[in-house]
N, C-alpha and C positions, 0 to 999 in steps of 0.2 A: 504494500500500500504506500503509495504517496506520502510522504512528512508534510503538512501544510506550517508554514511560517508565519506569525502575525508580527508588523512593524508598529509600532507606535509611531507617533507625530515626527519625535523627535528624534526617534531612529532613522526614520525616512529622510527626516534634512541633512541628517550625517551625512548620508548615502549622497544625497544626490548633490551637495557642495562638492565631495569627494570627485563625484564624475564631474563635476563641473571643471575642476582644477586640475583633472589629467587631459579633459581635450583640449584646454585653454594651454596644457605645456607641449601638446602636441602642435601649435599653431604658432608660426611665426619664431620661436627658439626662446633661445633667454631675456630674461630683463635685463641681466650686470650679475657685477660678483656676490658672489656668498658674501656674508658676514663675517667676520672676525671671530675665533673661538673665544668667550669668557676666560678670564681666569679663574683658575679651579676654586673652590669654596676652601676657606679655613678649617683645618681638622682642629677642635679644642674642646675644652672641657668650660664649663662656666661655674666663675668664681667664687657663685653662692648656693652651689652643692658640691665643688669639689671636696672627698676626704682628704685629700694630702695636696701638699704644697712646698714648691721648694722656688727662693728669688734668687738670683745672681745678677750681680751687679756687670755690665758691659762693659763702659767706657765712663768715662766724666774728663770734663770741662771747665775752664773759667777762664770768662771771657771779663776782662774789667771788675772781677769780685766777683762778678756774677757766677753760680754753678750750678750747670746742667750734668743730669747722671741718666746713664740709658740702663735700662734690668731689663729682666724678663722674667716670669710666672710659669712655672710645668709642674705639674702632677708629678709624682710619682714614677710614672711610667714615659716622663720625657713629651707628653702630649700641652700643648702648649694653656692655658686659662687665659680665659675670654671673659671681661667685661668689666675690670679695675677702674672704679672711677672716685672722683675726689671726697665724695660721701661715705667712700670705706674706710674703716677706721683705718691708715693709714702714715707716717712717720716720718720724718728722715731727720739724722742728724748730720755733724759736720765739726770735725776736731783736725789739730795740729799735733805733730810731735817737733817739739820743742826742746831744745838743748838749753838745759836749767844750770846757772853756776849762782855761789849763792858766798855774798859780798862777808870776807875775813876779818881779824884786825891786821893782816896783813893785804893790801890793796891791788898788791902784784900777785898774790895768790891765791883766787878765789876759792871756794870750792868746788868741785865737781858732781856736782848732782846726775847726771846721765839726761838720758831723752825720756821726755816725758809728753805726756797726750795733756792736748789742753783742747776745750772746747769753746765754737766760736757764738753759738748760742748759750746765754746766760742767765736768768733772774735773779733779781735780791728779793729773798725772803725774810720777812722780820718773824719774829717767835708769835705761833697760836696759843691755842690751847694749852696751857703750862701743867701738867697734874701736881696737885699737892702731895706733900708727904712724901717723895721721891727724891732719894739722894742721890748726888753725882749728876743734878742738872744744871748745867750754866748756861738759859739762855742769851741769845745774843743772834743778831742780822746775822746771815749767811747767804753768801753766794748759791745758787746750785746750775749744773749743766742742764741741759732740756736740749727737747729738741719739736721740730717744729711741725703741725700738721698739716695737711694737703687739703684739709676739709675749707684750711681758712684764704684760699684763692682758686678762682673759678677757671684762672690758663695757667697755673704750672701745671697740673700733670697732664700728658698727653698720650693718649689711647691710639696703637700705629696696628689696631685690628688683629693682631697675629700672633697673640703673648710678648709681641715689644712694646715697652715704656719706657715716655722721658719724663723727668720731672727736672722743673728749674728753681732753683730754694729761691723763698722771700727772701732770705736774707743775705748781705751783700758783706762777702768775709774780707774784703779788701779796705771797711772803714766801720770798723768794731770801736767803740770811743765806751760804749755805757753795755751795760753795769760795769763791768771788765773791758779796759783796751786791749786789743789782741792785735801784733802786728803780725799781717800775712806775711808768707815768704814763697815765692814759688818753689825754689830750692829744697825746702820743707815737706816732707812726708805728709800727706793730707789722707783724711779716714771720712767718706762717706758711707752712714750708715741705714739702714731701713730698719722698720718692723710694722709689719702687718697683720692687726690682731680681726679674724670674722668669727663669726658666731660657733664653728666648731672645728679651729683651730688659729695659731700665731707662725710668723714666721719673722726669723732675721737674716741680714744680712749683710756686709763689709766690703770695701772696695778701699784699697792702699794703694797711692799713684803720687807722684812727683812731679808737678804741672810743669815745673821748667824742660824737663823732658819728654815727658810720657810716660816713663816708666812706670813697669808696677813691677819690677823684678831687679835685684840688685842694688837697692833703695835702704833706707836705712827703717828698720823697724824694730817692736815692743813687742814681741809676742813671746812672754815670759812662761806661759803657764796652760795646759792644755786641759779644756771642758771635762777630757776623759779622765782626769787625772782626779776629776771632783763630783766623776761617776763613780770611784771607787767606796766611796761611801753615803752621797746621793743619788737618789734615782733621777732620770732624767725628770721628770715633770715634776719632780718638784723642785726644781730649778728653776720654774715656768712664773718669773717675780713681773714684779710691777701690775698685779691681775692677771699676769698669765701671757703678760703682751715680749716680755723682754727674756731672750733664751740662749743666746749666744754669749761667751765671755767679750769678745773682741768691741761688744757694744757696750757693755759693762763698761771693761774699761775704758773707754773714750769721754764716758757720761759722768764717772766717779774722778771726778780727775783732783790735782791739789788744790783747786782754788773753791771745792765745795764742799757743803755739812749742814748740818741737820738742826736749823734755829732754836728747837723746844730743848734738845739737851746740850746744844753749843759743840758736839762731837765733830771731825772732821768723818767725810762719808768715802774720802779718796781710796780706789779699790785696795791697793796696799795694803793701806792701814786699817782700811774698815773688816778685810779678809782675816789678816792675823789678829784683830783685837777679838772677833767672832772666834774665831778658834783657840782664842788662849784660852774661852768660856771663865770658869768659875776660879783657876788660877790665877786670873791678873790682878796684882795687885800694886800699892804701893804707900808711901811710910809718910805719913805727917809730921806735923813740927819739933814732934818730941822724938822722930825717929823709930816710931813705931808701927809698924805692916799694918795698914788696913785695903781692904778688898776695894777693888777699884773696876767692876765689869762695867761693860761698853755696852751702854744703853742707849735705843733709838727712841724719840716718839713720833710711831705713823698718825694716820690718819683719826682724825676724831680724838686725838691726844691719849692714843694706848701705846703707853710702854712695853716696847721689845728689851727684857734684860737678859742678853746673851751672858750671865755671869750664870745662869742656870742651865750653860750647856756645859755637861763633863766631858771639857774635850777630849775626845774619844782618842785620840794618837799622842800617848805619852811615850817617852818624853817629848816635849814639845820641840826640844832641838831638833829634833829628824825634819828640817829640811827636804829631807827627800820625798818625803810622802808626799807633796804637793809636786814640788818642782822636779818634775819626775827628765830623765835626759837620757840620750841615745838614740835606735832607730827611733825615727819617724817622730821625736819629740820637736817643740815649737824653734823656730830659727833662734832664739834668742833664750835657752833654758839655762843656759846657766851665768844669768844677768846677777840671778842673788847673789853670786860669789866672787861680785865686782866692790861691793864695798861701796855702794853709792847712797843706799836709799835709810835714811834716819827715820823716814814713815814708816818702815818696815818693822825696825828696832821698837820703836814706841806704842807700836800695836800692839805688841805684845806684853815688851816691858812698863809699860809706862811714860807718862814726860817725865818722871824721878824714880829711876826703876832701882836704885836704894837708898841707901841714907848717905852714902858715901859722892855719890853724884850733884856736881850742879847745873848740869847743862845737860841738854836732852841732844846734842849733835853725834849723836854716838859713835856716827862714823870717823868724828873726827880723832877718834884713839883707835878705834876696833877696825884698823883696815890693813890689808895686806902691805901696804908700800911704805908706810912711814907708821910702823903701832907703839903708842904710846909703851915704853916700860911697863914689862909686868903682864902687858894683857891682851899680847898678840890681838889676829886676827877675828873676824867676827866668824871665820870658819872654823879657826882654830878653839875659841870656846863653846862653839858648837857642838866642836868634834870631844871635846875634854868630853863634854858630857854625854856622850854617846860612846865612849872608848870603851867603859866596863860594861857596856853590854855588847860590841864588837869583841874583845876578850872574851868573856863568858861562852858566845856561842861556839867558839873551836874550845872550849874544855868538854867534857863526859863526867858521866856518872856510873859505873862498874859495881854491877851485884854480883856477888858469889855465896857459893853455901848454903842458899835457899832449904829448910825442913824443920823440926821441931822439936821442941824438949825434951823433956822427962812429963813437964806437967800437959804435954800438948800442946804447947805454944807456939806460934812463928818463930822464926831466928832468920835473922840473914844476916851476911856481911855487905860493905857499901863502900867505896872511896871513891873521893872526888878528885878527878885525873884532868891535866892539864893535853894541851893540843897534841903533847906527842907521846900522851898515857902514862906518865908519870903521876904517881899520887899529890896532892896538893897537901901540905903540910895544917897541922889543926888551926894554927892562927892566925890560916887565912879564911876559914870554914865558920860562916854562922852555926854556932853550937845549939841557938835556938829554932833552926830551920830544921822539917820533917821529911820523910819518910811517909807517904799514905799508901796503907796497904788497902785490895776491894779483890772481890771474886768475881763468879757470871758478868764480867767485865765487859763481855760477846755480847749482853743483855742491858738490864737497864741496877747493874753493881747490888752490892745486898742490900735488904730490905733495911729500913733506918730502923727497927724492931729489933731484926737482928744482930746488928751492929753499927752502929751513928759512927758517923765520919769522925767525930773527935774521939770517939777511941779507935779506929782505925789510926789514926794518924800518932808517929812515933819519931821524937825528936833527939839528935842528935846528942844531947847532954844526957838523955836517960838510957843509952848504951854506955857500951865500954870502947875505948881506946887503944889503938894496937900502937904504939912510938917508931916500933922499928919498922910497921909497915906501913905506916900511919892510914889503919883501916878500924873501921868503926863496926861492933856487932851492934844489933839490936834485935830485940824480942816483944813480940807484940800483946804484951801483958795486960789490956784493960778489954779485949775480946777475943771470942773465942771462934777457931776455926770452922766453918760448916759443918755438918756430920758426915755427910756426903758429901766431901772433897772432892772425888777421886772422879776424874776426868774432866772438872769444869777447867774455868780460863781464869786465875790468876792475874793482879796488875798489880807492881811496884811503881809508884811513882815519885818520884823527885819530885820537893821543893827547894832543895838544900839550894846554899846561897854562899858568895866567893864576899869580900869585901872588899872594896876601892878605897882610896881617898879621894876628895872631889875635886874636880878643877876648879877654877878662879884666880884673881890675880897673884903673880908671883908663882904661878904651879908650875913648874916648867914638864910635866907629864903625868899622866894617870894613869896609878898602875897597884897592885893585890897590894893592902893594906892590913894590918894586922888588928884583927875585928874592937882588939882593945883601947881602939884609938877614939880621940872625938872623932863626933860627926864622921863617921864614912858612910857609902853607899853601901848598900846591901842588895848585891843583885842575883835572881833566882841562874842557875848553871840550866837552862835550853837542850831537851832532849827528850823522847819519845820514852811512854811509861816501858819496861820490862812486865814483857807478855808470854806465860808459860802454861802449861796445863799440869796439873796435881795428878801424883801418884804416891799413895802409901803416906811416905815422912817427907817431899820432895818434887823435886822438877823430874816430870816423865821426858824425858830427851827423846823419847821418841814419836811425840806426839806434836800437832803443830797447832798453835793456840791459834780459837775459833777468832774470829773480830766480827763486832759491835755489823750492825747495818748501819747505811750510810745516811745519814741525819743529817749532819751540817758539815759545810764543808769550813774547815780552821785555817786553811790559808784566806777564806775569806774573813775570820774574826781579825786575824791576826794585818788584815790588811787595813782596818779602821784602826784596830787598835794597838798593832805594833808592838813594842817588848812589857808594858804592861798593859795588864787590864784592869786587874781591884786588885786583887792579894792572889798569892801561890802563883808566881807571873812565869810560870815554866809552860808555855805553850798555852793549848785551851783542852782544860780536862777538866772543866767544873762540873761533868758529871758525875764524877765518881765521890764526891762528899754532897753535891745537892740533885739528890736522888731524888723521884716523884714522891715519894710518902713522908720525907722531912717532914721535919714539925711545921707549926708555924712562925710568925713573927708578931708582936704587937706594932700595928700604924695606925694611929687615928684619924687617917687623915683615906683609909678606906674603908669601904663600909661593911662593916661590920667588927671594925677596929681591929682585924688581924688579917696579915696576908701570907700567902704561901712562900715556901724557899727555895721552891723547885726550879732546876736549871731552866726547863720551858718557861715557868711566868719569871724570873728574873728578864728572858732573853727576849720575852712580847711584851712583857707592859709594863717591865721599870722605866721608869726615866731614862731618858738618855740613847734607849732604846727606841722608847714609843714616843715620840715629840710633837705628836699630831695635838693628842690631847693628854700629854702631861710633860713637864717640864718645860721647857720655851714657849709649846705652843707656837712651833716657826710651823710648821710643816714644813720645813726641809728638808726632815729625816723622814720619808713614810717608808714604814715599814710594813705597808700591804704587801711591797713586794719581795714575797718569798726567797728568789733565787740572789735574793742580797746575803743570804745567810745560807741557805738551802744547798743540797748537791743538786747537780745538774745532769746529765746523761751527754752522750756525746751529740746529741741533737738539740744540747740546750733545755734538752726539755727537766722540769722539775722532780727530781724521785724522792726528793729527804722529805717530802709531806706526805707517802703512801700512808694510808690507815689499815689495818688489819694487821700489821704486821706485831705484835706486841699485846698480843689478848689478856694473858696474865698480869698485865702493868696496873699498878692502881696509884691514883693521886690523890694526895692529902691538899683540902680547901677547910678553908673558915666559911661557918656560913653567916652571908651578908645579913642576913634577916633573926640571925640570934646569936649576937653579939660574939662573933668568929668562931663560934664551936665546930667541934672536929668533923667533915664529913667527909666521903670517901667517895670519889666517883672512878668511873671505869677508861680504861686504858684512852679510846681513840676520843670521849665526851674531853675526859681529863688533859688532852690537848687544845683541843678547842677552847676550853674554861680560862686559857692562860692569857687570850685577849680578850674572851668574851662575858667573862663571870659577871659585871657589872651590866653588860648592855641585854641578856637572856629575855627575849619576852617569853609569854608562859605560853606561847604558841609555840615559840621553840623548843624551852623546856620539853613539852609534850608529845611533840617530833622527834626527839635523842631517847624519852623514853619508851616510845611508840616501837623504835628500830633498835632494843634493847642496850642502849645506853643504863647507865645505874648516875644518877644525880645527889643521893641520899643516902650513901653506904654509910651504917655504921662501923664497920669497920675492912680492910683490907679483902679479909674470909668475906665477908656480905659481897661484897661487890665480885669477888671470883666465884660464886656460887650463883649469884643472880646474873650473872651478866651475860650476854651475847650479841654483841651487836653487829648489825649491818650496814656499819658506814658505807664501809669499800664499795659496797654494791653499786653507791648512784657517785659519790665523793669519788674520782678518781684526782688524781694528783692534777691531767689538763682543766679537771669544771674546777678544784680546790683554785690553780692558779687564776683562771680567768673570774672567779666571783672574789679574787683577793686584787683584782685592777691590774694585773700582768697581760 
């Protein structure tokens, strides 16, 4: 059968236009030429839904003061962002590096201060909001750097359709008179800066160029100190300051420069000094009129007149001489890392020390003694008393600790022998040996050490003076008399650990070297001898030598402790083994200043929500330090990915809590609840309570037995270590 077709109206006009335009080109030939092909369309993303964002600066300019900068905008994936215009929030700044000398009593010899970043944009701010009752505020006018927005002129930025942009600054750096005169120089290393804050994300960005040539390579530059260096113990985003808009150092420093601070507490803000005053936290101090130490932290006041007292950060990298920790050098470290060890910068000194950093000093110039080329008598270089103070824990670390003889009494006691052996295994003679430094002995080492029940860390631990003395071999016995061995020894994993400790004398003036001091002397240093615990397994009265002792799962990884915190941490600073005396079932503490006026003393809640640790919401209150994220502390796998938060692994574990609601009495909860409790004991709604109890958590154990009889839980089931990191902001 036939298909019959039906055309509509407007089907039909198709048609018959169509034939109308093939006989009209069948008639007479062409009209003329084709058209020109367009050019092609812009491939790009647009600028208020891109997730990611990255600016780089092109080129710059200055023509007459005037300075034009060309960027550009890409995603992630190098795809250009489309539609920047002067209503986004938007930034630029614009600073000099400047060669600072700073006038003597001698007129032919000024000082040499180095290159320093000065900025050509300025405000004078006079003091706000003062708070009362706050010591250590002197306000007073202060300069600050700034920088200028795009919102507030309707032709500098200009939009070139294709992720390129120019922007030409308001402001004209060639006749800087007020607040601050600033003479240009072409010759002069110049730093335009960006940042671009949108609704769900910031970006910064830097451009170094030398206008009398062109350069941006080969130039004289300040780049001291690398972002990554101060990833080591913050996370990136919370670096993310000024509201989240400022995230680069290189802008920092060009903004913080010396000519500015902080009105409400009269501080200088210059990055230097305001870095090292923040980091000396609760140790900075300095001596008043009578020559007596009093506490001197570096206090800001932000917004709305709230005091930031960085004197409440324990800063976490002692000794603070380690230099290194920041100024990190070698591959791929900043052009310029190792500027600290020129001896120029007195901001530096004073951040830390003080302008009277003791009672012996009158003059805050520090450098003018403490420098490599001309040091005052007495007190060398500013490296050299750096290093004084760092030498007896360089010493320390090539000495050992040497156990022999490991097994047992008469009455069943431990015994072992111990010497404390220098770099090339010779014994260290007794009076250079802290007499009152220990010995801690633990078992189920593999596990989470003996229960505090059955043996508490301070009778495990066995100090040097309560052994015997060998002269000729100068070896130490000790017996571990205030507890008793397992009953079932016999196979587990033994740990010996060292805290024993070497003694120095200390550097300062007139010390011409730092070296083992005879513990009987004043004031010396007492430093912990660095070395991994002695791991064996138990047979019978002794070390089974033929067995290989089990280890611990992998939980946290200590080169990262050790990489905030360096050669000490609190007490017993021989590495990071705080587990093995603050076991989960420790006792409590009394604080009244948590709720339920006692807290636990288990290495987990030390490690989540002491102070110092948790700074979101306790101590500073910076949010600097977040410690959501895990793999700051955590092991990692070789994919990065997080393993030291697995749950299940640890069923038998039970933790010792105060409960918040009756006045810290003893409760007991269960292995994988009783990690979680270590951040979250205070914030528990009773919907989650009901949840940990629903998937056999125990929240309420009266004691250790309760919670191993009742418990089972099912964390691991939905909690795996990727949902743990991602609902922890990883």
């Amino acid at each position: 059968m036939m298909k019959r077709f039906n055309f509509n109206a407007a089907t039909k006009a198709m048609l018959g236009a169509g034939l109308l335009s093939l006989l009209l080109a069948g008639c007479g030939g062409s009209d003329g030429k084709d058209g020109e092909d367009g050019k092609p369309g812009v491939v790009g993303v647009n600028i208020d839904t891109t997730p990611t964002l990255k600016a780089s600066f092109t080129n710059a300019t200055i023509d007459a003061g005037k300075v034009t900068v060309d960027f550009t905008l890409e995603n992630a994936n190098g795809v250009a962002v489309l539609g920047l215009n002067k209503d986004h929030d938007i930034r630029f700044g614009i600073a000099q590096l400047s060669h600072v000398t700073v006038a003597t009593e001698d007129p032919a010899k000024p000082a040499d201060r180095g290159y320093q970043w000065q900025a050509y944009i300025n405000a004078k701010k006079e003091p706000g909001t003062v708070p009362s009752g706050v010591d250590n505020l002197n306000p007073s006018a202060q300069y600050q750097a700034n920088v200028e927005a795009a919102a507030k002129c309707d032709t500098c930025l200009v939009d070139h359709g294709d992720g390129n942009y120019s922007y030409t600054y308001q402001a004209n750096i060639a006749n800087v008179t007020e607040p601050l005169a600033i003479t240009y120089s072409a010759e002069a290393t110049q730093r335009a800066t960006l940042e671009l804050e949108l609704p769900q994300l910031a970006a910064n960005a830097h451009f170094d160029w030398q206008p009398s040539t062109g350069k941006t390579e080969g130039i004289q530059t300040r780049n001291v100190v690398s972002i990554t260096a101060c990833y080591t113990c913050h996370q990136p985003e919370s670096l993310e300051l000024h509201g989240g808009r400022r995230v680069d150092i290189e802008n920092c420093a060009s903004c913080h420069t010396a000519t500015s601070g902080d009105p409400e507490s009269g501080n200088s803000i210059e990055f230097t000094y305001m870095i090292h005053a923040i980091h000396k936290g609760g140790e900075r101090h300095t001596f008043d009129e009578t020559g007596a130490e009093v506490p001197a932290p570096y206090k800001i006041v932000g917004y709305g007149g709230k005091v930031i007292d960085y004197g409440k950060v324990g800063f976490p990298l002692k000794p603070a001489a380690d230099c290194a920790a920041c100024h990190v050098e070698g591959a791929g470290a900043p052009a310029n890392a190792d500027l600290f060890k020129a001896d120029l910068s007195n901001q530096a000194c004073i951040g830390c020390h003080t302008e009277k950093p003791s009672a012996h000093h009158s003059s805050s110039d520090c450098v003018a003694c403490h420098n490599a080329t001309e040091p005052y008598n007495g007190t060398g270089s500013a490296a050299k008393r750096h290093g004084d103070v760092l030498k007896a824990y360089t010493e320390t670390k090539a000495m050992g600790i040497k156990f022999t003889n490991v097994g047992v009494n008469d009455t069943g006691k431990i015994t072992f022998d111990v010497q404390v052996v220098d770099k090339d295994g010779n014994a260290i003679d007794k009076a250079f040996v802290n007499q009152s430094s220990r010995v801690v002995v633990a078992w189920d080492s593999d596990k989470d050490y003996p229960s505090y029940a059955d043996a508490s860390y301070s009778n495990r631990r066995i100090a040097l003076s309560e052994g015997t003395y060998n002269e000729a071999n100068k070896t130490y016995s000790l017996t571990g008399t205030k507890f008793s061995l397992p009953a079932n020894a016999n196979g587990k994993t033994f740990e010996l650990w060292s805290t024993l400790e070497v003694c120095f004398n200390n550097g300062g003036y007139g010390v011409a070297d730092v070296a083992m001091t005879d513990c009987s002397a004043d004031s010396v240093s007492k430093v912990a001898v660095k070395q991994a615990p002695y791991h064996f397994v138990w047979k019978d009265t002794g070390v089974d030598n033929t067995a290989k002792a089990a280890t611990r799962r992998d939980i946290i990884d200590a080169t990262k402790c050790q990489g905030c915190h360096n050669q000490e941490i609190h007490h017993y600073d021989n590495g990071v083994n705080c587990q093995t005396c603050h076991t989960s079932d420790k006792t409590l503490k009394n604080d009244a200043n948590y709720p339920g006026g006692k807290i636990p003393t288990s290495f987990a809640w030390k490690a989540h929500e002491r102070e110092g640790h948790y700074l979101k919401y306790a101590g500073v209150q910076s949010g600097t330090v977040l410690k959501t994220d895990c793999a700051t502390c955590h092991t990692v796998d070789k994919a990065n990915v997080i393993t030291g938060i697995t749950l299940g692994r640890q069923p038998d574990r039970t933790w010792r809590y105060g409960d918040i609601n009756n006045n810290g009495a003893d409760i007991w909860v269960s292995s994988d609840a009783g990690a979680c409790l270590s951040c979250h004991q205070k914030y528990l709604t009773d919907a989650t309570k009901s949840h940990i109890e629903t998937n056999g958590g125990i929240l309420n154990g009266s004691s250790a037995a309760d919670v191993q009889t009742r418990a089972s839980e099912s964390c691991a089931t939905c909690h795996t270590p990727a949902q743990l990191s991602k609902v922890h902001g990883n």
